[in-house]
ZAMARGU-4260 file (C-alpha; in steps of 0.2 Angstrom, whole numbers, plus 5000, padded with zeros to 4 digits):
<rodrens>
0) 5061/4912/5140 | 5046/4917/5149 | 5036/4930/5135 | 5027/4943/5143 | 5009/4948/5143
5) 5004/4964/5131 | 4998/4978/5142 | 4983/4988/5138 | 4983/5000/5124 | 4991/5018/5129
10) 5000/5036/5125 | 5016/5027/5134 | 5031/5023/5129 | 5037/5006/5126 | 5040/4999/5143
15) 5054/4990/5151 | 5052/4973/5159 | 5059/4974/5178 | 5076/4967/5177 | 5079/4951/5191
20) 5070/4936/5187 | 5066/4941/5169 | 5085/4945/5163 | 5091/4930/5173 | 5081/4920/5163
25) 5085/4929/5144 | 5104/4928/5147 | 5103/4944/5157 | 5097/4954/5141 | 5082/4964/5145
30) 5065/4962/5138 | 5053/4976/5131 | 5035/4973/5126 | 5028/4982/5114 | 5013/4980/5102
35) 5021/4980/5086 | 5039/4980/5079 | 5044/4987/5062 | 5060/4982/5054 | 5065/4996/5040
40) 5063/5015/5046 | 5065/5021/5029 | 5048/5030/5018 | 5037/5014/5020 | 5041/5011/5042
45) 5042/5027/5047 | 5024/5031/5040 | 5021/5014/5046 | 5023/5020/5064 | 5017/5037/5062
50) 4999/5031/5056 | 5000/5019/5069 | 5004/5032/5082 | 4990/5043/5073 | 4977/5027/5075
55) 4979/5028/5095 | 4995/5014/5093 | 5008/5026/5099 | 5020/5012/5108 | 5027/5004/5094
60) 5046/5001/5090 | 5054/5006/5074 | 5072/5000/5071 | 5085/5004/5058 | 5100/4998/5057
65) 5107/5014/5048 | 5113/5029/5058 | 5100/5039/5050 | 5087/5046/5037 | 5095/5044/5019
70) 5109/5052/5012 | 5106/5052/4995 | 5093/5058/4983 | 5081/5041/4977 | 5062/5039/4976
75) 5058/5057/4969 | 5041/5055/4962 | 5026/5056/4974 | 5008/5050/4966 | 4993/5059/4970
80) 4986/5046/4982 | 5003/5046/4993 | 5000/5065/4995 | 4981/5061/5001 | 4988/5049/5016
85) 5003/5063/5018 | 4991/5078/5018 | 4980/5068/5032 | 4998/5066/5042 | 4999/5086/5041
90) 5015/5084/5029 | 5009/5089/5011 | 5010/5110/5013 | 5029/5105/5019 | 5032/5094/5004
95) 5025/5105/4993 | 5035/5122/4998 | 5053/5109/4997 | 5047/5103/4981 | 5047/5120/4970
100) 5062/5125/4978 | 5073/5112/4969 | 5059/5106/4955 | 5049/5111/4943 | 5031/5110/4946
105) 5026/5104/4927 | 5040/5093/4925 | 5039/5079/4914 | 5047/5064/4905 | 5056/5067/4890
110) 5068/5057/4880 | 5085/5059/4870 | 5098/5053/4863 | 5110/5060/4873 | 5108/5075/4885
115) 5116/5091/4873 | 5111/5079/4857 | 5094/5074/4847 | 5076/5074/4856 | 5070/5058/4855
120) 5051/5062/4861 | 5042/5064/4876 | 5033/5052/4889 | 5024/5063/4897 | 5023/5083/4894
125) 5017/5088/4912 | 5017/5074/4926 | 5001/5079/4931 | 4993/5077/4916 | 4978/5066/4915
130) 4974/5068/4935 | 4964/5085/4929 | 4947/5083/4941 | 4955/5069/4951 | 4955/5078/4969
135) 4969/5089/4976 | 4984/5083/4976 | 4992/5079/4961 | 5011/5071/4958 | 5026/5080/4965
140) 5047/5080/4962 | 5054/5077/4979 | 5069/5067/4984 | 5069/5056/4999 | 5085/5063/5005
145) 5075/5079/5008 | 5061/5071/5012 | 5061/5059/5027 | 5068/5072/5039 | 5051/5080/5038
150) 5043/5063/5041 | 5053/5058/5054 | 5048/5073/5064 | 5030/5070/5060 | 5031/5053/5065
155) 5040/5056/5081 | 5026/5072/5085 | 5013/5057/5082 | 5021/5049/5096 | 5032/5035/5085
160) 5047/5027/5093 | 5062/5025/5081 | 5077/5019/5084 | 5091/5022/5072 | 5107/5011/5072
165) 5097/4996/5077 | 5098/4982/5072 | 5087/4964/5072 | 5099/4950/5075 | 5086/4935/5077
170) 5066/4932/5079 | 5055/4919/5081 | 5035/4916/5082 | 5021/4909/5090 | 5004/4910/5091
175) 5003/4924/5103 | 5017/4937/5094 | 5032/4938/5088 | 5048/4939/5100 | 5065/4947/5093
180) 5083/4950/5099 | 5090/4969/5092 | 5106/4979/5095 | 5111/4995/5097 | 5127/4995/5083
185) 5134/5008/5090 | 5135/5003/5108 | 5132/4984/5107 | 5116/4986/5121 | 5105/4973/5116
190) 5087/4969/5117 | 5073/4956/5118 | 5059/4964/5110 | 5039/4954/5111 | 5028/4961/5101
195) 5009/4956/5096 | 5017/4960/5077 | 5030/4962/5068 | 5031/4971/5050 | 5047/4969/5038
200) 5051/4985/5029 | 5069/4981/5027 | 5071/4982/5011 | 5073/4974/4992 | 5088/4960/5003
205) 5074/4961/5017 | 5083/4947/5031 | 5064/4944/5037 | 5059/4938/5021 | 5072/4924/5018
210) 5072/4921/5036 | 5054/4916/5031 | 5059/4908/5018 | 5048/4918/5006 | 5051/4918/4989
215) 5051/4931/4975 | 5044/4929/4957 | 5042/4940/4944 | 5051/4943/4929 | 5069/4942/4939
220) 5084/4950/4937 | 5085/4963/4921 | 5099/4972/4924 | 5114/4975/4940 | 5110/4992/4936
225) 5122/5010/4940 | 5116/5025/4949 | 5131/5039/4946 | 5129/5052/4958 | 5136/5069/4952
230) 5140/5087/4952 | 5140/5098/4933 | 5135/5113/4927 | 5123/5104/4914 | 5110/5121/4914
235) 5111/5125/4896 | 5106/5108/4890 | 5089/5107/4900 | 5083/5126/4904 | 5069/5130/4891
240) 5071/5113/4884 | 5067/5097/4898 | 5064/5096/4917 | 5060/5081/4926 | 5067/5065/4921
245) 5077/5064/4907 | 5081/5047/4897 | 5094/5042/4889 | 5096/5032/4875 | 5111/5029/4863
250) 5120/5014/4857 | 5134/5018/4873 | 5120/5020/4889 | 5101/5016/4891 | 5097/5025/4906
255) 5090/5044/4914 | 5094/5058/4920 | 5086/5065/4937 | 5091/5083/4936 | 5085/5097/4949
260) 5077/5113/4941 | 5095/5121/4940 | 5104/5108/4931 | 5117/5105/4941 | 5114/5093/4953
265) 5105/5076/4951 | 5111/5058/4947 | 5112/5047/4931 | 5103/5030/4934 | 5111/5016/4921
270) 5102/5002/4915 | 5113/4994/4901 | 5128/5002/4894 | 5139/4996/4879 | 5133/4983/4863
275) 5116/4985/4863 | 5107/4968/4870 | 5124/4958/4873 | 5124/4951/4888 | 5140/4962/4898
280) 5130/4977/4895 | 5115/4970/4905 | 5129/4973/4921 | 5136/4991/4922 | 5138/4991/4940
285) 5147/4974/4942 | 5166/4978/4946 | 5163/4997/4942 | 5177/5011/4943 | 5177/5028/4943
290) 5186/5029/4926 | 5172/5017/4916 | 5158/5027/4928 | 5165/5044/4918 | 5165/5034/4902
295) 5146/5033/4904 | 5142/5049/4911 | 5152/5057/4895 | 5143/5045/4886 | 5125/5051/4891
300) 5129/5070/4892 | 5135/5070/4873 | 5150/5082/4876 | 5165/5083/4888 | 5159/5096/4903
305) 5169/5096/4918 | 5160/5084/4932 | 5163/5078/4945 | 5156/5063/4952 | 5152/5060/4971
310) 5147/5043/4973 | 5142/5027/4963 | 5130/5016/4969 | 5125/4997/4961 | 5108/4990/4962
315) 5098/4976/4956 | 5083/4979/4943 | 5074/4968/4946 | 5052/4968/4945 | 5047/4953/4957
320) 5032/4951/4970 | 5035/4940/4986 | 5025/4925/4986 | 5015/4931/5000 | 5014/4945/5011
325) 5011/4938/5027 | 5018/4922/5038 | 5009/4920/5056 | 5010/4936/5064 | 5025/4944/5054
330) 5020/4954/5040 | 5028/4962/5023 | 5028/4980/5017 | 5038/4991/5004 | 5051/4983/4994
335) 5052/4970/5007 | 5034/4963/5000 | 5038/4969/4980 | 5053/4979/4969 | 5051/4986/4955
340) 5061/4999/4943 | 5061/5016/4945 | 5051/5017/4929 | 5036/5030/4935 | 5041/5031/4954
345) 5030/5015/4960 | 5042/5006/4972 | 5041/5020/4987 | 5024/5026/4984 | 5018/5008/4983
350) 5026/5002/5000 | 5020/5018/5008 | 5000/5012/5002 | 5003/4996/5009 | 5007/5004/5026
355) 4993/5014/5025 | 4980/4998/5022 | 4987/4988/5036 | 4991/5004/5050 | 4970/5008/5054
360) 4969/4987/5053 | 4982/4984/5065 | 4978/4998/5076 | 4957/4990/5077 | 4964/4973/5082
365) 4976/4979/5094 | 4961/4987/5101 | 4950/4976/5103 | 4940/4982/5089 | 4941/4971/5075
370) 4943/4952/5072 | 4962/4945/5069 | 4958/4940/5053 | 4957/4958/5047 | 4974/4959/5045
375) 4974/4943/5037 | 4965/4955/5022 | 4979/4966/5020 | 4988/4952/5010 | 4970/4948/5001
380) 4971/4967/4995 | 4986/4972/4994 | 4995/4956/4984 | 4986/4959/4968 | 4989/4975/4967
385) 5007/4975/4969 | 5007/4960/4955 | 4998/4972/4944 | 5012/4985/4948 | 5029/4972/4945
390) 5020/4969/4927 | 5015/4988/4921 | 5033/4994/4927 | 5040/4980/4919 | 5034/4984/4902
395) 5038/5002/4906 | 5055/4998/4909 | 5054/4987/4891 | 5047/5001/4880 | 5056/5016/4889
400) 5073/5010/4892 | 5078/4992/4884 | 5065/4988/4869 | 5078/4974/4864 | 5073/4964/4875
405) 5054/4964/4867 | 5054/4948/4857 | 5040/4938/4852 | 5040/4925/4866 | 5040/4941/4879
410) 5025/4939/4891 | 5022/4956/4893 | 5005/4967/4898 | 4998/4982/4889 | 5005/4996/4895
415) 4988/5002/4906 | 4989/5022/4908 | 4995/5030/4925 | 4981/5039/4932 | 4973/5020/4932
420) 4986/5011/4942 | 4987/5024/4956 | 4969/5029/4959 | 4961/5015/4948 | 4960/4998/4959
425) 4947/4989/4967 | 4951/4979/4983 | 4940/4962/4986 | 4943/4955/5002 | 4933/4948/5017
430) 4936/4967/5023 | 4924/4973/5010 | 4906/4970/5003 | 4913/4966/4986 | 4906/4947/4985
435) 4902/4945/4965 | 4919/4954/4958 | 4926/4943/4945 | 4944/4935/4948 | 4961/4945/4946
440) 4963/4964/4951 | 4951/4976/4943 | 4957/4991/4937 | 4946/5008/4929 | 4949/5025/4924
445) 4945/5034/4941 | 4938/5050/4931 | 4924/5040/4925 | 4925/5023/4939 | 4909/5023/4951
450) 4914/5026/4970 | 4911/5007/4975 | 4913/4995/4989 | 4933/4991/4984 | 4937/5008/4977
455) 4946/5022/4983 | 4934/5034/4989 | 4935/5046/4971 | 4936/5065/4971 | 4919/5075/4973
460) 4914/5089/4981 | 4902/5090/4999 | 4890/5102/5004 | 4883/5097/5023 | 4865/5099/5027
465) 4871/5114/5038 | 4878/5122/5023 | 4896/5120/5025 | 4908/5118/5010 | 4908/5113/4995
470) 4925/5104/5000 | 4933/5089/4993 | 4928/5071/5001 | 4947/5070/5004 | 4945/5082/5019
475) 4935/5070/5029 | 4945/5056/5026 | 4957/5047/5035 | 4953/5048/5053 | 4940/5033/5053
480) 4925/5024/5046 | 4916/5039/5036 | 4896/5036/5034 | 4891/5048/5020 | 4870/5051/5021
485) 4860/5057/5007 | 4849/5071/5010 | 4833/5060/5015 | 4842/5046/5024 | 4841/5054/5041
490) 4838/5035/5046 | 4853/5029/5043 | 4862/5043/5051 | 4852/5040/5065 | 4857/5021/5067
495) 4874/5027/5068 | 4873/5039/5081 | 4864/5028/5091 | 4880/5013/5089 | 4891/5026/5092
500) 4882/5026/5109 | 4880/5011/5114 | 4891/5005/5126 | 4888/4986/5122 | 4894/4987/5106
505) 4914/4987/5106 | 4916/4994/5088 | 4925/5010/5082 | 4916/5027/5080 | 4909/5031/5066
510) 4909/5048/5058 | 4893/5054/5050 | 4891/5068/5037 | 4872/5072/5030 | 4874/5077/5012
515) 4864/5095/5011 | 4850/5095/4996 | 4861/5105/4986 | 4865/5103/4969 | 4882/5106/4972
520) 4881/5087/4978 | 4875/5080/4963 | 4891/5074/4955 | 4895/5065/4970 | 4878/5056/4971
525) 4880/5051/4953 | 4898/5045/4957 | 4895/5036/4972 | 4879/5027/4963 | 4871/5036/4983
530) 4853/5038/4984 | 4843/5054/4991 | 4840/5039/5007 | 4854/5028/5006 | 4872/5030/5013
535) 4891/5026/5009 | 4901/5018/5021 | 4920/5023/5020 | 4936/5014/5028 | 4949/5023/5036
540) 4959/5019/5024 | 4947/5030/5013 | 4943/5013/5002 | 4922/5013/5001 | 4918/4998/5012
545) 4896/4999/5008 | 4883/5004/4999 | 4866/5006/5001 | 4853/5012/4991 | 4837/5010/5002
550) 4830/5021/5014 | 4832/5014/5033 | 4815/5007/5037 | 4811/5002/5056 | 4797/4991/5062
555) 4799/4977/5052 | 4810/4965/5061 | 4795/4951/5065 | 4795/4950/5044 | 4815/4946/5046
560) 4819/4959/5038 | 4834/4969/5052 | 4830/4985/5057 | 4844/5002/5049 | 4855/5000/5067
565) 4853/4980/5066 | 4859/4980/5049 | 4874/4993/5049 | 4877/4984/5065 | 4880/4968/5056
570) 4889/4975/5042 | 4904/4984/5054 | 4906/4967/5061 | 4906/4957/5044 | 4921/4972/5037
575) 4929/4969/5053 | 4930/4952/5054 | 4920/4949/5070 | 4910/4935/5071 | 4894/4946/5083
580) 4888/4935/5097 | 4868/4934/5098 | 4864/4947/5113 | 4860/4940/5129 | 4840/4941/5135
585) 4831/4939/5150 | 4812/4939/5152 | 4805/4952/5163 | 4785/4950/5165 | 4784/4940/5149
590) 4795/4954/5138 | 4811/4948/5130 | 4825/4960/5134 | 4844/4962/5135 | 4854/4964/5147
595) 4854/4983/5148 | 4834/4981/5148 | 4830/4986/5132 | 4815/4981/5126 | 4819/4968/5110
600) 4810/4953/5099 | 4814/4939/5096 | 4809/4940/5080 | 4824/4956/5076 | 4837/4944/5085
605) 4833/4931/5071 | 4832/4943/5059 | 4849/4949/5063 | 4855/4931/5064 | 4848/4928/5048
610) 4855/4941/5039 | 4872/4937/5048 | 4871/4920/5042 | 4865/4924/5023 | 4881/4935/5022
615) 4895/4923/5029 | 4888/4908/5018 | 4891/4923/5002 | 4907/4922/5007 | 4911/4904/5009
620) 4901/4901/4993 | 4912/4914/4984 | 4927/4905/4992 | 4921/4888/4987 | 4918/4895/4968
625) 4939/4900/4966 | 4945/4885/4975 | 4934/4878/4962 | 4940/4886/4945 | 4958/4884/4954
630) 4955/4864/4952 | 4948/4867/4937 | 4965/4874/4929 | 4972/4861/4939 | 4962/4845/4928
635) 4963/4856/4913 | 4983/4857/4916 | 4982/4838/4920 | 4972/4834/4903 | 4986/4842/4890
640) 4999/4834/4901 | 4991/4818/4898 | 4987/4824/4879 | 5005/4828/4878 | 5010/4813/4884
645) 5001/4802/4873 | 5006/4814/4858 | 5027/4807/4862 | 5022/4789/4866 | 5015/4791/4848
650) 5027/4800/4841 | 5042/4789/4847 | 5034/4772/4842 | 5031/4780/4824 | 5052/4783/4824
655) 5053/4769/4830 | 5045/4759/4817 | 5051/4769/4803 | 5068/4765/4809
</rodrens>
């Protein structure tokens, strides 16, 4: 197969290789090119391709091998940082006005012992408690069945390709891309597809991952869970008394209720059903029938009401994390990459984060604005945190719906509050000035965490130094890298206006906001740790990149110290992965200048090299420090297998003897 060359970036639409020579040589199958593939376009890879299409990516291919969006009502519980990235796609008014049509606005999660029978407590009273102050969006009650026809046409509006009743039969890899044979399944047309990248977001069986031969680890398999789907009058069991999700637990089912705000539609989703902790009630869903399904639905409601049930649907539970999230240039998102519970509503909202840190990163390579091995970091973010997840909805799904399986051997977490896991994380990467965080994932409270380089960009409010606002910091989020400016530090705004023009310099635009002296502003100078002269530097992802707390000083680059556009210079190229090439000089009547004639020392280009230098050996000596403690663990695993070793030699020749 000859593979084709990329074209340049553009509004087109993915392109269709001449036929002729091309198909002669592909078995007369046509070939596409296209700059990135995504298999899945459920939640996670249709907002895959609509960031990416929002980024400037707009020729991108989405296949999904079903027919269409879903059918049925699953992932109903969005987290407030989902509806930040859906409110920058223009989607969050629509979600909201679907929402209270069908759910309650303060639902909660509540527990009993059966639906019409004893109240066992609640979980959580209003599922937006504790995100008081936390910015504005808060959690919300929608169904992907009602959903992701919104998303779809916001995606295709963006300019996404997706192709529905598609399906991958076969891919392969190089260094240059990825190249994959589709079909249409409803008319057998095939395609060759090249692509720069390919991203699996096909699912908790994902064919891509085992393909790969990526594995899965985790806690494993805890149930082959139920979901009954259903029609019942059930209104005078939850009006006045629950909304939301309902659990269930009684000696004959462990499982909830998802119940919309009339009571009588939803679905019952069954974790274990009959003898408490024996192992046949660990399967509902193996070999059901409708007759034992009604068993278990009588069983949960408490009393015999007329039902009818409209489809029954088996799934695995199962809180595992793939090994890796990445293999060459084919990549995993969603439940492809991690699965989890429904426990709190992590597994969409989860996959749809990891499309959001990877969309602006693919989008800056693609355009020649960012080193490859930034999207190397989306695995270097992005892993930890999906661990963290698999382990805190785990012990949700412990202490919430099977507590039998709580023995003392169980390695099992604290049970870390919600607010934290959703707005809480700090990413460490090469994408990021966090050189100097400690090992594993750090997690905060957001309404007290500092705004730093690794953290989500935290809630406060902005007044401009032309007076507008005060507005949240989430309105200014999303469309690029964000360099927020303290009242004093016109310096620093300065350095960034004059990268932006400088045509030399292939690096993305930079936004700039000057911070107004106002003391509306002064929470966000004490939560951003920001000086009256320093600045913020924010990701398009809306993560804080930098910080700096000095005031941007020119005229000292013969002291090897870089001047303010030197230095923020250096630090795009160091987030972006791009190793900077020293500029090209010529001397003109005995002055060093570049090649666009500017007037420079050589004193500032060491300076810059210097500063470049001292940054990518932090790195390498931070790298150098884990592989380190990893041998460490390693000798100290070697010393007690040794110890042990010698304690059986010992022992044996001691029963020996006394034989």
């Amino acid at each position: 197969m000859r593979l084709l060359e990329t074209p340049q970036q553009t509004a087109s639409r993915p392109v269709l290789v001449s036929m002729a020579a091309d198909t002669f040589q592909t078995g007369g199958i046509p070939v596409v090119d296209t700059p990135v593939l995504i298999i899945g376009s459920s939640m996670v890879g249709m907002t895959l391709s609509a960031l990416l299409a929002k980024h400037g990516i707009r020729d991108c291919i989405t296949v999904e091998k079903h027919s269409g969006t879903a059918v049925h009502p699953r992932a109903a519980l969005f987290h407030p940082r989902t509806l930040l990235i859906y409110r920058e796609l223009g989607l969050y008014d629509q979600m909201a006005a679907e929402s209270v049509k069908y759910y309650d606005e303060h639902a909660g999660l509540h527990a009993v012992e059966t639906l019409a029978g004893k109240k066992l407590g609640t979980w959580m009273k209003d599922i937006n408690d504790g995100l008081e102050g936390l910015g504005p969006t808060g959690r919300m009650f929608l169904t992907q069945q009602m959903f992701e026809p919104h998303l779809r046409s916001s995606a295709t509006a963006h300019g996404a390709s997706l192709r529905f009743s598609t399906e991958l039969l076969q891919f392969q890899q190089d260094s240059q891309g990825v190249t994959a044979l589709i079909e249409d399944t409803e008319t057998g047309v095939k395609q060759i597809i090249r692509a720069k990248y390919m991203i699996a977001c096909d699912g908790s069986r994902s064919f891509v991952r085992r393909k790969l031969g990526i594995a899965m680890k985790g806690h494993g398999l805890l149930s082959s869970s139920l979901t009954i789907y259903f029609s019942a009058d059930l209104s005078r069991f939850v009006k006045g008394k629950y909304n939301g999700v309902i659990y269930v637990n009684n000696p004959e089912v462990r499982g909830f209720f998802r119940l919309d705000k009339t009571g009588t539609e939803g679905f019952l989703a069954v974790n274990t059903a009959g003898e408490i902790g024996s192992e046949a009630s660990r399967h509902p869903g193996t070999n059901i029938t409708n007759e034992r399904a009604s068993e278990i639905l009588r069983a949960a409601i408490g009393v015999d009401v007329p039902f009818e049930i409209t489809l029954l649907s088996q799934w695995d539970a199962v809180c595992d994390v793939a090994e890796r999230f990445q293999d060459g240039r084919v990549l995993l998102a969603g439940d492809a990459a991690h699965i989890v519970t429904p426990n709190g509503g992590f597994g969409g909202n989860t996959g749809i984060h990891d499309a959001h840190n990877l969309a602006w990163k693919l989008a800056l390579v693609l355009q020649n604005k960012a080193g490859a091995d930034l999207v190397d970091t989306f695995q270097q973010e992005r892993w930890p945190v999906a661990k963290k997840t698999i382990d805190q909805v785990f012990v949700r799904y412990i202490v919430r719906t099977a507590p039998e399986l709580k023995t003392d051997g169980l390695d099992m977490e604290e049970e870390v509050p919600e607010p934290h896991i959703e707005l809480g994380y700090q990413y460490h990467s090469r994408g990021l000035t966090t050189s100097g965080l400690p090992d594993g994932l750090v997690i905060s409270d957001p309404a007290t965490a500092k705004a730093r380089p690794g953290t989500m960009a935290h809630h406060a409010l902005i007044t401009t130094r032309d007076g507008e606002g005060p507005f949240p910091i989430a309105n200014i989020l999303g469309q690029g890298f964000l360099l927020l400016v303290g009242h004093n530090g016109i310096g620093w705004a300065r350095a960034a206006r004059n990268l932006n023009l400088e045509e030399s310099v292939s690096l993305p635009a930079i936004g700039i906001h000057e911070l107004g002296d106002s003391e509306s502003n002064n929470k966000l100078y004490e939560k951003y740790e920001l000086t009256p002269s320093g600045c913020v530097l924010i990701r398009p992802d809306g993560f804080v990149a930098w910080t700096e707390r000095q005031q941007a000083v020119s005229g000292f680059g013969g002291m090897g110290m870089p001047g303010p556009e030197e230095r923020l210079n250096c630090v795009l190229n160091d987030i972006l992965c791009i190793t900077p090439q020293p500029p090209a000089y010529k001397t003109e009547g005995g002055s060093m200048v570049t090649q666009k004639g500017t007037a420079k020392t050589a004193e500032a280009s060491l300076a810059a090299t210097i500063f470049t230098q001292r940054r990518r050996l932090e790195r390498e000596k931070t790298e150098f420090m884990d592989q380190m403690g990893a041998i460490d663990k390693q000798l100290a695993d070697l010393e007690r297998m040794s110890h042990l070793q010698n304690e059986i030699a010992m022992l044996g020749m001691k029963m020996r003897f006394a034989e």
